[in-house]
Each structure stands twice: as C-alpha cells, then as structure tokens.
C-alpha positions as CSV (number, residue, x, y, z in Angstrom):
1,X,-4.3,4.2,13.9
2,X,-1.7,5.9,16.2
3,X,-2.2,7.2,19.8
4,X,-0.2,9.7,19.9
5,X,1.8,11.6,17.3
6,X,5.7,12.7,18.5
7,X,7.3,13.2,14.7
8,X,6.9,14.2,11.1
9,X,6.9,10.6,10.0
10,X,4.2,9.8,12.8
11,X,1.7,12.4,11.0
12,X,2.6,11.1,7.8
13,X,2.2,7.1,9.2
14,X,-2.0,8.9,10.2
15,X,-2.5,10.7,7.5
16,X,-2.0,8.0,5.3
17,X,-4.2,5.8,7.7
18,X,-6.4,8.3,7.1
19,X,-6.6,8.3,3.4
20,X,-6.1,5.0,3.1
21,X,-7.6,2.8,5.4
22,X,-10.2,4.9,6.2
23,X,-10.7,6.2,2.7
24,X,-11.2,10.3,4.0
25,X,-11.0,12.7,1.8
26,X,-10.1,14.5,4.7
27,X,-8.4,18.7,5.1
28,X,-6.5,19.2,8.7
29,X,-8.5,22.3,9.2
30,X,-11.8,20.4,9.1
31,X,-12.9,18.8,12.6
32,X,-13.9,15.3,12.2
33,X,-17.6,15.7,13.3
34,X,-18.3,17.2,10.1
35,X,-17.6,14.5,7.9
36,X,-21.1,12.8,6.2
37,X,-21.0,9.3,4.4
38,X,-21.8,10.1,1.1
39,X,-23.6,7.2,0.6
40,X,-25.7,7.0,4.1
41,X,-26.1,10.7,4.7
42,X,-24.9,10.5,8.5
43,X,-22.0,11.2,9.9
44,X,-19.4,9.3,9.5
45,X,-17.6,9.3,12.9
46,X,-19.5,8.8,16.0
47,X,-18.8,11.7,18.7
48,X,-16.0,9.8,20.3
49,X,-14.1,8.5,17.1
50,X,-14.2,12.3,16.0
51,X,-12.9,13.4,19.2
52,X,-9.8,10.8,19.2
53,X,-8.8,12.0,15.5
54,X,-9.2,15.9,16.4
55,X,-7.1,15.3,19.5
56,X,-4.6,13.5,17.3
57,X,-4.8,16.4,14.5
58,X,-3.9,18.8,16.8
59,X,-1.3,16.7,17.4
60,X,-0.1,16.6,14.4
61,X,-0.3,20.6,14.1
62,X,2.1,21.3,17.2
63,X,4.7,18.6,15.8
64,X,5.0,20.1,12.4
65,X,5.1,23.7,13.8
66,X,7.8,22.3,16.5
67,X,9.6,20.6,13.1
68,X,9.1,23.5,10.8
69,X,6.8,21.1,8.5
70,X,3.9,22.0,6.4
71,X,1.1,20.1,7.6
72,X,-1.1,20.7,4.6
73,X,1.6,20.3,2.1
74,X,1.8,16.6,3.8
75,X,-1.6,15.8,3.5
76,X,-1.8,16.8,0.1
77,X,1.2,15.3,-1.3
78,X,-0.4,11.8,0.3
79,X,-3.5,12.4,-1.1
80,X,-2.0,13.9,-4.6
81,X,-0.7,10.5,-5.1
82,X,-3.0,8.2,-3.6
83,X,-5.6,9.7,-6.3
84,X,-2.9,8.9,-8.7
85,X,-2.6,5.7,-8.5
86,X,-6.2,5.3,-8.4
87,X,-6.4,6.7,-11.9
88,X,-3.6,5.1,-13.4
89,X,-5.1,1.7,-12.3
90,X,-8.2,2.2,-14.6
C-alpha cells in the first residue's frame, strides 16, 4: 500500500491495492471504520489501519479534484472489471 498519494495513477496503483489485495468492496465516500468482515462480524480494520486509509482517501480526493479526475468513476471502472474477470473465470 502507498504512503502518500501525489497523481491520478497513484490512486489508481491504491485503489487497486484495495480491491485486490485487500479484497474491499470498498466506495470512496465510506470511511474505513465501517467496514465488517462478512464472515467474522467485526470490523475489519482496526482503528489505526482505518485511519491510514481515510487519510490516504482524502488523498486521493484532493488529487483528482487538483487533476480534474473522477474519483468514483476510477474506483468503479477497477472494480467493474476486477468482478469481470472473476466471472469469466468460472
């Protein structure tokens, strides 16, 4: 996961961290602390580790409103095709 987000391609490069390595179903308008394991029922980032990844999503806000870029349009167009090749691999 990145520190620090400067450009487009950074919040892309965490996004898909997100989605990918992490395996978050995640929206950049939902803080972190609110995320529940489906499978435990608790949450699934500890105070701290939700902290780091809201600092780093508002990040990611103020570089694509400095870049013109739609932050939600990036998400989903990661997640649009990660699910798609989850599908197709069936």
């Amino acid at each position: 996961m990145l520190s620090a987000l400067i450009s487009v391609n950074n919040v892309e490069i965490s996004f898909h961290h997100l989605i990918h390595e992490e395996r978050l179903n995640f929206h950049p308008d939902e803080g972190f602390e609110n995320y529940i394991n489906l499978e435990t029922k608790r949450q699934t980032y500890t105070d701290e580790e939700a902290a780091i990844r809201n600092n780093l999503m508002e990040q990611a806000f103020q570089v694509c409103d400095r870049q013109q870029a739609d932050i939600y349009q990036i998400g989903a167009d990661l997640l649009i095709k990660y699910l798609t090749s989850k599908t197709t691999k069936k």
